[in-house]
N, C-alpha and C positions, 0 to 999 in steps of 0.2 A: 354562672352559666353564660356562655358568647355563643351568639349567631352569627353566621356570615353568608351572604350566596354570593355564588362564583359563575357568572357569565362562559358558556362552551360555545360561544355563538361562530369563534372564527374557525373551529375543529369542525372534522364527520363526527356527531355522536357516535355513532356505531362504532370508530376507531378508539374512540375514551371508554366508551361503555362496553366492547367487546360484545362478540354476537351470544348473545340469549344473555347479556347482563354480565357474561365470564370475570371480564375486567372492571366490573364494579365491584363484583363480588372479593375481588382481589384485594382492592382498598378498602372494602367494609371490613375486612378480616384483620388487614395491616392497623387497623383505627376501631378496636373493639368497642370503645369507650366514648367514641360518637356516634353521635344520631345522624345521617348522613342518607338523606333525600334527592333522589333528582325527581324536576320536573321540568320535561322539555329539554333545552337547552341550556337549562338551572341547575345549580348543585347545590342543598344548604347543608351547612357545616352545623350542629348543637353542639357544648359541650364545654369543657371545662378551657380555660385561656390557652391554655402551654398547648394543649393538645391539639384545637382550630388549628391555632398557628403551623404545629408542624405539618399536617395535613394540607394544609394553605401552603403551604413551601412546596410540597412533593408534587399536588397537583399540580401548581406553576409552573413547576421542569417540565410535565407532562406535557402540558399544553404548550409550552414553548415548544416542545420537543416535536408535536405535530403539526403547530403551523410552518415550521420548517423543512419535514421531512412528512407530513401526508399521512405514516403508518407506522405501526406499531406493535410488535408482537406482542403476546401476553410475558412469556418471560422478562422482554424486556420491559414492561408494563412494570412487572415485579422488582426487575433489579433499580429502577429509580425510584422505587417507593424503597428500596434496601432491605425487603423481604424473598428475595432469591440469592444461592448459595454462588461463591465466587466459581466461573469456570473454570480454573485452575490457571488461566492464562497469564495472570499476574494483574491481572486489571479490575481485582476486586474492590476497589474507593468507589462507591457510588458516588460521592460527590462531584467526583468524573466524570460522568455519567455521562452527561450529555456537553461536555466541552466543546466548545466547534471546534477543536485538531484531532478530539476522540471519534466523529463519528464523519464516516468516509462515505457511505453510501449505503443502502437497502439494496439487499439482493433479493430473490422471487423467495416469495410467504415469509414477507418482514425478516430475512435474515440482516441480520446488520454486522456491516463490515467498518471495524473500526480499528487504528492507530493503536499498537497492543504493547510500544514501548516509548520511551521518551524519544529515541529517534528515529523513528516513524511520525509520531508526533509532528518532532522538527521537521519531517522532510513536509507532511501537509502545510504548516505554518509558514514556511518559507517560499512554497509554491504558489503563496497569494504574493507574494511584491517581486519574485524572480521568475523570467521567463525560459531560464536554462538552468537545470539543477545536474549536477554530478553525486548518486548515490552510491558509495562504495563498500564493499564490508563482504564477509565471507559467505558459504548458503545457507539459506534457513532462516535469515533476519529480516525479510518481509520487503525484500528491495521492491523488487517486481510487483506483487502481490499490491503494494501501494502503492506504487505508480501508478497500476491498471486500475485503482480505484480514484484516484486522483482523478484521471482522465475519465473514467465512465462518471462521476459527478458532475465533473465540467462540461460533458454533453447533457446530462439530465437537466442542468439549469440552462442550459442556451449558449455559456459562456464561450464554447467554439460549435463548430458544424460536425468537426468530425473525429476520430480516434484514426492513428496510427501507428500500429505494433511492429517494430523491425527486428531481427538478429541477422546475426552475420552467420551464414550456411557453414559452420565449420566444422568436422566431422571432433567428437570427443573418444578418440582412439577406435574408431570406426571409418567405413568409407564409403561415401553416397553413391559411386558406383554399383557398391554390391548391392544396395537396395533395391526390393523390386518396385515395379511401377512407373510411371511418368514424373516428370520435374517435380507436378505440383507432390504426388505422394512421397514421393521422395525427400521432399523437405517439409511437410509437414508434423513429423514427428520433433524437428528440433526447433518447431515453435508448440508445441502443445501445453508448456505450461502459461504462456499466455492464454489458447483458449482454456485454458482449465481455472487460471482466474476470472475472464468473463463468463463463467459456465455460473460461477458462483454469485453474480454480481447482475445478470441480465439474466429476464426469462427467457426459455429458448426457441420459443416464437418469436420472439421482437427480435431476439441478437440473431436469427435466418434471417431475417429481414433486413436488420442494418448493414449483416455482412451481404445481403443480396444485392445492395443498393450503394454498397462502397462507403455506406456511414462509418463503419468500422471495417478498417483495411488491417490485414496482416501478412507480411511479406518481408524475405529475405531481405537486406542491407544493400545486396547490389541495385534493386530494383529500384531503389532512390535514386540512383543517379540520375541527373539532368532533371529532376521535380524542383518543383518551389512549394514548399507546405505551409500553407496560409489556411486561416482560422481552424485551427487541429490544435489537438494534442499529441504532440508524438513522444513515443516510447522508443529509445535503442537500449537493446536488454545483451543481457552477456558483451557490454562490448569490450569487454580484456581482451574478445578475438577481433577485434576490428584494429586493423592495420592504419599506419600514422595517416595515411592518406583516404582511408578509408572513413576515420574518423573526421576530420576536413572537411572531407566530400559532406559526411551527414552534418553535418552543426552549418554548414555554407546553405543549405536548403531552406533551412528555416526562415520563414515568410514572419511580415511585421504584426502579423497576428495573431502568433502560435505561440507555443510551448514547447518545451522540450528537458523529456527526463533520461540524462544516459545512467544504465547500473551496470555494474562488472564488480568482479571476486578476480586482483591481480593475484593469487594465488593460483589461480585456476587458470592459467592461458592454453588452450588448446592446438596454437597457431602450430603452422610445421616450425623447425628449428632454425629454418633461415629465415621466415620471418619471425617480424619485432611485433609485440603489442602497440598500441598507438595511446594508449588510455594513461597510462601512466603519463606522460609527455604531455597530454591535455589537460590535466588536472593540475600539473605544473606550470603550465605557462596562462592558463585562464584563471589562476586562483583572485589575483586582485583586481576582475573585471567587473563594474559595478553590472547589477541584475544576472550574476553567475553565481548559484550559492553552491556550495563544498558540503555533502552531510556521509560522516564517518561516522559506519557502522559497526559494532564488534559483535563477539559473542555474545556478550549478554545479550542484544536482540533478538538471540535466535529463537523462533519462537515454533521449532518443528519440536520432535521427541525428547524427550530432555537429555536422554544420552549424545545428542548431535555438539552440545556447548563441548563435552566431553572430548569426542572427538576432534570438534575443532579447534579444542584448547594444545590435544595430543599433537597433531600436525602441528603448530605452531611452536610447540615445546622443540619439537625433530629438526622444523625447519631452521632455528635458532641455532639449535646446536651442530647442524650441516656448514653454517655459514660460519660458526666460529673454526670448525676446523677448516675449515677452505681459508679462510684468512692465518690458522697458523700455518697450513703447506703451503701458500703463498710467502711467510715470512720467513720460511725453511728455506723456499727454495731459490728467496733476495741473498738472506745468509751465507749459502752455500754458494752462488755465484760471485759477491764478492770475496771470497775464499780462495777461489782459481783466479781471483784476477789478481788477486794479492804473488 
């Protein structure tokens, strides 16, 4: 038989113990086979060696898990003790659990937004030593979605003043003239799935607030110009539609004490047909800039529907075999010219 008691002195009890005891009861049930007391800010552990010990392991994560992050839902009480069912996400390793590149921020009643593939991952991991990141890869791999968590963390610790969400107003085989309404309505809808990642991420009295007060700004690409963006995180989202100079103009803005995450899907460019993307051209000539990190995204990221890899495996199968015949009528029609000249 081993005793041990474990110190909850730097947690909320209430956040360990869950209200009316929920989350204790969680662990009594995970650890049938110990005797398992709190008193006060005490927890003692009875019980056979092996067993203290894994219990002693699980609460550890726990408690790391809340002097870092404050709160705690019960499910995920559950999933690092390894007693709740994988969400299907693919992120069932509890011993993941609480990796710092796994967990991105707390959204309102403990939802936790966390890094759901290896390069998601990398993009958090990298956004600690780089102050410019290019995230690129097709829809549905979580570009955006982790950026705006990236940045809503880095205002929850202090580490900037403010959030800055931009895309380039470009219509996707639509036309903002037809829309009804004023400028702002007008271009709101081809920023909505930013606010629809902070919906998920802020409560929505605090995020009226921060957007009342310019904490968290969201605005079109053009409006940057002539800004200098210091201590922010800024986001340019969709920029396959931002023009070579367009892109320029943003990354020139950038103040000595920001951040900056651009994502784009060059498959996807909506520009008109006489203009060029600019994003391609930036990822080429800033690849070996120390504090610029490069994170390629593919399918396997994508973490919407599971029919979407499908899809975007299809297009990519088409667009392959579009370019291979383009390069043979291209080499028809070398052929055939030096024929007449012959």
């Amino acid at each position: 038989m081993t005793e041990i008691i474990i110190n909850l002195e730097t947690v909320n009890p209430i956040e360990f113990f869950g209200v009316n005891n929920s989350k204790f009861d969680i662990l009594k049930k995970k650890f049938p086979l110990l005797k398992i007391l709190s008193r006060g800010t005490q927890l003692k552990l009875a019980g056979k060696p092996e067993e203290v010990e894994a219990a002693r392991e699980k609460i550890d994560l726990i408690v790391k898990y809340l002097e870092r992050n404050g709160n705690l839902s019960e499910n995920y009480f559950a999933q690092i003790l390894g007693d709740a069912e994988d969400d299907g996400d693919g992120t069932g390793d509890n011993a993941n659990i609480i990796d710092g590149n796994d967990i991105l921020v707390f959204g309102p009643n403990g939802k936790v937004i966390r890094a759901k593939t290896q390069n998601q991952k990398k993009m958090a991991a990298v956004s600690e030593k780089n102050d410019i990141i290019f995230a690129i890869g097709p829809a549905g791999t979580g570009k955006t979605y982790t950026a705006v968590a990236l940045a809503v963390r880095a205002l929850k610790n202090k580490a900037i003043k403010k959030i800055i969400l931009t895309r380039p107003a470009v219509e996707a085989g639509e036309s903002l003239g037809f829309l009804p309404g004023d400028l702002k309505e007008k271009i709101d809808p081809y920023l909505r799935p930013l606010y629809d990642a902070l919906d998920d991420m802020i409560p929505s009295d605090k995020l009226s607030y921060f957007m009342a007060n310019r904490v968290i700004e969201i605005a079109p690409l053009a409006y940057m110009r002539g800004r200098t963006l210091d201590n922010a995180f800024i986001i340019l989202d969709e920029a396959q539609n931002a023009t070579d100079l367009q892109l320029k103009m943003f990354l020139t803005r950038i103040g000595p004490s920001a951040k900056a995450i651009i994502t784009g899907d060059l498959s996807q460019v909506d520009l008109p047909k006489n203009q060029k993307s600019g994003l391609g051209k930036a990822v080429r000539i800033l690849k070996n800039i120390p504090g610029i990190a490069h994170i390629e995204l593919s399918g396997s990221d994508v973490v919407r529907h599971r029919l979407v890899k499908a899809v975007i495996a299809a297009y990519d199968k088409e667009n392959e075999r579009e370019e291979e015949l383009e390069e043979m009528r291209k080499e028809r029609r070398s052929a055939l010219k030096a024929e007449q000249q012959q």
